[in-house]
C-alpha positions in Angstrom: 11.3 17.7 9.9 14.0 20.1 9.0 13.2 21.6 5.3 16.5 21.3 4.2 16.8 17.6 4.7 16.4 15.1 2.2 13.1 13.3 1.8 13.6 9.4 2.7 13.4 7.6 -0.4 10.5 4.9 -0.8 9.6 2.0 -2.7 6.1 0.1 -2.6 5.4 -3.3 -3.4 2.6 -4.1 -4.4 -0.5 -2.2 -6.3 -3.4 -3.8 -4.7 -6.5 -2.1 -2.7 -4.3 -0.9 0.5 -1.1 0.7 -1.8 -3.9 2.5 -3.9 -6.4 3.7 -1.2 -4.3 4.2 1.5 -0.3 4.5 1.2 -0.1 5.8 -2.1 -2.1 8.8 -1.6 -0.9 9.5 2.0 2.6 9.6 0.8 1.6 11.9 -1.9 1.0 14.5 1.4 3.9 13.8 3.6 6.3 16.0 3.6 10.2 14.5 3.4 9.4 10.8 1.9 9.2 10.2 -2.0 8.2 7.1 -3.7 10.6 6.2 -6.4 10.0 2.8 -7.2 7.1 0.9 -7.6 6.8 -3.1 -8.2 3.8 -5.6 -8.9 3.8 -8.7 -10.9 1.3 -7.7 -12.9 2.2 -5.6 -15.5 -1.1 -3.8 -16.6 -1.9 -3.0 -13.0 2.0 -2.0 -12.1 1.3 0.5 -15.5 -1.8 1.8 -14.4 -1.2 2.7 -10.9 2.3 4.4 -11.9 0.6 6.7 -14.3 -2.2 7.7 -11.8 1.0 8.6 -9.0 3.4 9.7 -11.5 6.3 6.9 -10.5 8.9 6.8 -12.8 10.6 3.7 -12.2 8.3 0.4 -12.5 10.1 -3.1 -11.5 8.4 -6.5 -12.4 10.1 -7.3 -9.0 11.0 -7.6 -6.0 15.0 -7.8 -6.9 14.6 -4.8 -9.3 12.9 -2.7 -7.2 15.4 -3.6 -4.2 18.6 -2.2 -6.9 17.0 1.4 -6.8 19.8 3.5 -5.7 19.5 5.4 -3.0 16.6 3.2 -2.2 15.9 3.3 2.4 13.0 2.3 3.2 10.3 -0.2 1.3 6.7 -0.6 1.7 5.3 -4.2 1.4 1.9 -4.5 0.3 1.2 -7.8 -1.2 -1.1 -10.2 -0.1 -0.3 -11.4 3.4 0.8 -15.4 2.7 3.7 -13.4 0.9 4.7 -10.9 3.6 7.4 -13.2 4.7 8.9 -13.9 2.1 9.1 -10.3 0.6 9.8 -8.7 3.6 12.7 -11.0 4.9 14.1 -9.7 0.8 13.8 -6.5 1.9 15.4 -6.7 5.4 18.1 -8.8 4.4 19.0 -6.1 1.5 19.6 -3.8 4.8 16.6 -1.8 4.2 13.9 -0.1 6.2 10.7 -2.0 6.0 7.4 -0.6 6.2 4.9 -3.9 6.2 0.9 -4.0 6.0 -1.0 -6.1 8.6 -0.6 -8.7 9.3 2.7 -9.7 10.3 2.4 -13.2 9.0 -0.3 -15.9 8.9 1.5 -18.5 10.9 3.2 -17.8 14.4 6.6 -19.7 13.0 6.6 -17.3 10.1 6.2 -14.5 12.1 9.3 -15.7 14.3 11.3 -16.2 11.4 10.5 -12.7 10.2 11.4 -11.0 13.6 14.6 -13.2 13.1 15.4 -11.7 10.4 14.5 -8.4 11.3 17.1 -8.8 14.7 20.1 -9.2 12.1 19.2 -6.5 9.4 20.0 -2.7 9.5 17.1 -1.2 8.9 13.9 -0.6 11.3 10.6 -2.7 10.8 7.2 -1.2 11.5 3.8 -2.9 11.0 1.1 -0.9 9.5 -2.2 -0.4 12.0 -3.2 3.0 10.6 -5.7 3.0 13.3 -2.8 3.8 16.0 -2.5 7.1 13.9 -6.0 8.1 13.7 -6.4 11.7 15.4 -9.0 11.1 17.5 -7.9 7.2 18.4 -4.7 9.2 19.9 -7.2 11.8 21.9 -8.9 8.6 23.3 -5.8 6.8 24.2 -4.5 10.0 26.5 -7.9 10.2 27.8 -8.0 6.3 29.1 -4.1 6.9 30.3 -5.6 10.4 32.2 -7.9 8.3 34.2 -11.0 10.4 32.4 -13.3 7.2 32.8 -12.0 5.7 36.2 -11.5 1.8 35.9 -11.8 0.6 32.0 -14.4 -2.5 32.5 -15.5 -3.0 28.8 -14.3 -1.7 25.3 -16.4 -3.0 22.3 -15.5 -1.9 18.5 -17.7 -2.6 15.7 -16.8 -2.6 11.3 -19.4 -2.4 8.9 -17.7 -2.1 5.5 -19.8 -1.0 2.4 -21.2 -3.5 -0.6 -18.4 -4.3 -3.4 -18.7 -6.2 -6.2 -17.6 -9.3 -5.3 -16.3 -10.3 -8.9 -13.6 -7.4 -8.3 -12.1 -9.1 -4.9 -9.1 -11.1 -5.1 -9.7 -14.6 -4.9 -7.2 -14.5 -1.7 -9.4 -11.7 -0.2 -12.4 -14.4 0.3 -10.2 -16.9 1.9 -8.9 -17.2 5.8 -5.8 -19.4 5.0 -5.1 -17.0 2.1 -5.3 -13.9 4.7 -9.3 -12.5 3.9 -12.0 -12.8 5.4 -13.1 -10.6 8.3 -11.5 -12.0 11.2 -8.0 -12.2 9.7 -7.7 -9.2 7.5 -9.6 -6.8 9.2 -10.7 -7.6 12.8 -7.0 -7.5 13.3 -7.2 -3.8 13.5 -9.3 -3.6 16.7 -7.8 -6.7 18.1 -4.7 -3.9 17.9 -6.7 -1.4 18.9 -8.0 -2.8 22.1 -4.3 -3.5 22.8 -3.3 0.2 22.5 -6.4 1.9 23.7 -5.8 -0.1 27.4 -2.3 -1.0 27.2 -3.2 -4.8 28.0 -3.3 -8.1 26.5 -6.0 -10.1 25.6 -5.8 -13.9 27.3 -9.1 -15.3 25.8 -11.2 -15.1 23.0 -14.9 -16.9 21.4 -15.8 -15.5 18.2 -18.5 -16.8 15.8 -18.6 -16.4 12.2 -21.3 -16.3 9.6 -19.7 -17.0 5.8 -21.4 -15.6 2.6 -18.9 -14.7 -0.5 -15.9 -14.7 2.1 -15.2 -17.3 5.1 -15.9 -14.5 7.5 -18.7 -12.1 6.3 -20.4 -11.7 9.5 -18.7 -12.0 12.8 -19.0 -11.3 16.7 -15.9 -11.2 18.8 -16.1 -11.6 23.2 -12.7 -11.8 24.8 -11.2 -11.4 28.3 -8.3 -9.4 28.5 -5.5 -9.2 31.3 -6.6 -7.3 34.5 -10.5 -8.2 34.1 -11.4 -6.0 30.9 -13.8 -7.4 28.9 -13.8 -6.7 24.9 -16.0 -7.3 22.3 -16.5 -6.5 18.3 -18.4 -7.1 15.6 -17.9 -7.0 11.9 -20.2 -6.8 8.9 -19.5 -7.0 5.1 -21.3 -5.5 2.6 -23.6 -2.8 4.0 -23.7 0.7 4.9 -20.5 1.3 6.4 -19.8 2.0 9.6 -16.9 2.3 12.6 -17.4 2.8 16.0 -15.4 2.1 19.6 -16.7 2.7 22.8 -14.5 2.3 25.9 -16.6 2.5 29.5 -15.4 3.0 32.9 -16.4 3.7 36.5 -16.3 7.0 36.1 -18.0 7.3 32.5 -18.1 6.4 29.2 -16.3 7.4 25.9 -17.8 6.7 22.4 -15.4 7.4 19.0 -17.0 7.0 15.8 -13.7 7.0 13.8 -15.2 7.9 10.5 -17.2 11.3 11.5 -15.1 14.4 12.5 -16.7 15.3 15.6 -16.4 11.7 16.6 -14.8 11.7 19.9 -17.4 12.5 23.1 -16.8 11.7 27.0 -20.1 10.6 29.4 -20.1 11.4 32.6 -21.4 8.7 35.1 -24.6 11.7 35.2 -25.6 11.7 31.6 -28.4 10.7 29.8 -28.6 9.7 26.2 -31.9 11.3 25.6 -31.5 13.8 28.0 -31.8 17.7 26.2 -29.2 19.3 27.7 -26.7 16.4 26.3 -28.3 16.2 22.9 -27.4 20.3 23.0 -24.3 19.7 24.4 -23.4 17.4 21.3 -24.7 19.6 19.0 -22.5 22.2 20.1 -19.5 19.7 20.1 -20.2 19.5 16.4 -20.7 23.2 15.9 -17.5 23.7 17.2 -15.6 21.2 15.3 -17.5 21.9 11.8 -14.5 24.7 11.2 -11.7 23.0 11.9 -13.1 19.9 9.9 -13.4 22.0 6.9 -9.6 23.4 7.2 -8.2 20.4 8.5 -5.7 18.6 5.8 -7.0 20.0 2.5 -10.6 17.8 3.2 -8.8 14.8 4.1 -10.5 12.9 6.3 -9.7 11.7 9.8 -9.2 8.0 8.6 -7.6 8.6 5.7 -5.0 11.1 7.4 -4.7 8.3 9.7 -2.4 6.7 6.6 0.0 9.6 6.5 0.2 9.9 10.3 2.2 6.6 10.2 4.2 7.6 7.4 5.1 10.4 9.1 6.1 8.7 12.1 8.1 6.0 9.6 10.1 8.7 8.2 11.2 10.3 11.6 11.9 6.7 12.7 14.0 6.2 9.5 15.9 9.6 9.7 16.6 9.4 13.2 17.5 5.5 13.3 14.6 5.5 16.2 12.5 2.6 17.2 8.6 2.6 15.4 5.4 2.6 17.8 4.3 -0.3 16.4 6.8 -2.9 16.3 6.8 -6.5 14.6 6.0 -7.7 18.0 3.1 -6.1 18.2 2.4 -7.7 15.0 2.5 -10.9 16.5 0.4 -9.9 19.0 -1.9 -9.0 17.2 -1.8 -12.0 15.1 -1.9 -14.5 18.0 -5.6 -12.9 18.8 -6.5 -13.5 15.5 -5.4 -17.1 15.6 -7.4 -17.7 18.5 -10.6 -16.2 17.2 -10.1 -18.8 13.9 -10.0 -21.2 16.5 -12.8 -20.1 18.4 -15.0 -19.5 15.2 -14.1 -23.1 13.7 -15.2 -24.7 16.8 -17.5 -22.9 18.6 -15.6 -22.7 22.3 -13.4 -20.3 23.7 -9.8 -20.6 23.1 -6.7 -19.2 25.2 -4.6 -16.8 23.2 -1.5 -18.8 24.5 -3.3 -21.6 23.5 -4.3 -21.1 20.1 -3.1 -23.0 17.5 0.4 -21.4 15.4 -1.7 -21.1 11.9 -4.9 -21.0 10.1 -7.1 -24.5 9.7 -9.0 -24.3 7.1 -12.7 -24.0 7.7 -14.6 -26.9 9.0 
């Protein structure tokens, strides 16, 4: 981006766990965007978090925040049974809307979004960080390359560290409220496997242990389009952990997304406790230790995965081009997600074109 253009003027809504941790501090770091407005409806938070990122102008709501002039482009980041209705706000003021997964928690809502979006102005972009992870995008051109022959299997797993449980939002806990593990955050991978092999998946079984959430612990198997097969696995509350491994006829590639020498290619004639590749790793790390250390001001991989979306937002919104990840992706990715509720409250496998259009409750 040109120095001498304008940075895109953003507002957030919304001071929960993702604006904080994730888009808040990203935006901080990327070049031509500027948050000017922030809103939450609760006015001790909305306070706090506009001291800690100097924001100037606080709005109790959505309305108020929308009047900011000069105001292009909004981030929603409220809890997702409110995306809709926010989001179609923002759209409809002619607006660029920036919106965190997922999409919606119905199919019908996510239509009426993408409705909306169709007759508004301004672009629409869903927010799977993931896409923007450095080493996620190494991966990505290696699959497309042919590096590991015929993609047969690609399994992800998320182990997220202990919280105390008194300091998650009720709506966090809760599947038809958007939390729990399947729908708020095994909606990344189910993304992921989606842009790693460029296919769809057609059939999912998941099964779900609950604890303080509907989903604490869950295992994911699905079949995708072209014979793939794809599985993941999700744990809350433990040491955390996140890991993808694609393998092919000609190899295997493992990505450990939170380590920055994460990304390492198998040929078919490795061994995993063979010397010469435990010295070959080594020296993979050796090499990458440097760059690590200069890389984004110690910012790591993940969390500059945050401002490599916001970066790709901005171009979008200052050159009027379309986003990588588009609302229909969000639906996508939602319909998986459906499907592995289903799959979970029943125990049977479910076709993603025959999953149901929301979340049941838990049986």
């Amino acid at each position: 981006m040109a120095s001498t253009e304008r940075p895109v003027k953003v507002g957030l809504i919304g001071c929960g766990q993702a604006a904080v941790r994730g888009h808040l501090p990203a935006l901080k770091r990327v070049r031509g965007a500027e948050v000017v407005a922030l809103a939450d409806l609760n006015p001790d938070r909305l306070r706090q978090v506009a001291d800690r990122f100097g924001i100037e102008r606080r709005c109790a709501n959505v309305a108020d925040l929308l009047e900011h002039p000069g105001l292009e482009a909004v981030a929603v980041c409220v809890p997702a049974r409110f995306h809709v209705e926010v989001a179609a706000a923002v759209l409809e003021a002619g607006k660029h809307l920036f919106l965190e997964k997922p999409l919606a928690l119905s199919l019908p809502e996510c239509d009426r979004l993408m409705e909306t979006a169709e007759g508004s102005p301004g672009i629409a972009t869903v927010g799977f960080n993931m896409r923007w992870h450095r080493l996620v995008r190494q991966a990505r051109q290696l699959v497309r390359a042919g590096r590991l022959g015929e993609v047969r299997m690609i399994r992800t797993g998320l182990a997220c560290r202990g919280h105390n449980v008194g300091s998650v939002p009720e709506w966090r806990k809760r599947r038809v409220m958007g939390g729990g593990s399947i729908v708020d955050i095994a909606i990344h991978d189910f993304d992921l496997w989606r842009f790693l092999l460029d296919g769809e998946v057609e059939e999912v079984f998941a099964a779900s242990r609950p604890g303080e959430t509907d989903d604490e612990v869950v295992a994911v198997a699905a079949r995708m389009a072209g014979g793939a097969l794809a599985s993941s696995s999700y744990v809350e509350c433990t040491a955390a952990q996140y890991e993808v491994e694609v393998f092919g006829s000609a190899g295997r590639l493992a990505l450990a997304c939170y380590r920055f020498d994460g990304l390492r290619v198998f040929p078919l004639s490795s061994s995993p406790g063979d010397p010469l590749t435990r010295l070959r790793g080594a020296a993979h790390t050796l090499k990458e230790l440097p760059r690590a250390l200069l890389r984004r001001g110690g910012v790591s991989d993940y969390n500059a995965s945050f401002q490599g979306e916001w970066r790709h937002f901005r171009d979008a919104v200052r050159h009027g081009t379309m986003p990588e990840c588009t609302l229909a992706d969000g639906r996508r990715a939602q319909e998986i997600v459906l499907a592995a509720v289903e799959s979970a409250s029943t125990g049977r496998p479910v076709k993603v074109a025959e999953a149901p259009g929301e979340i049941r409750p838990p049986g």
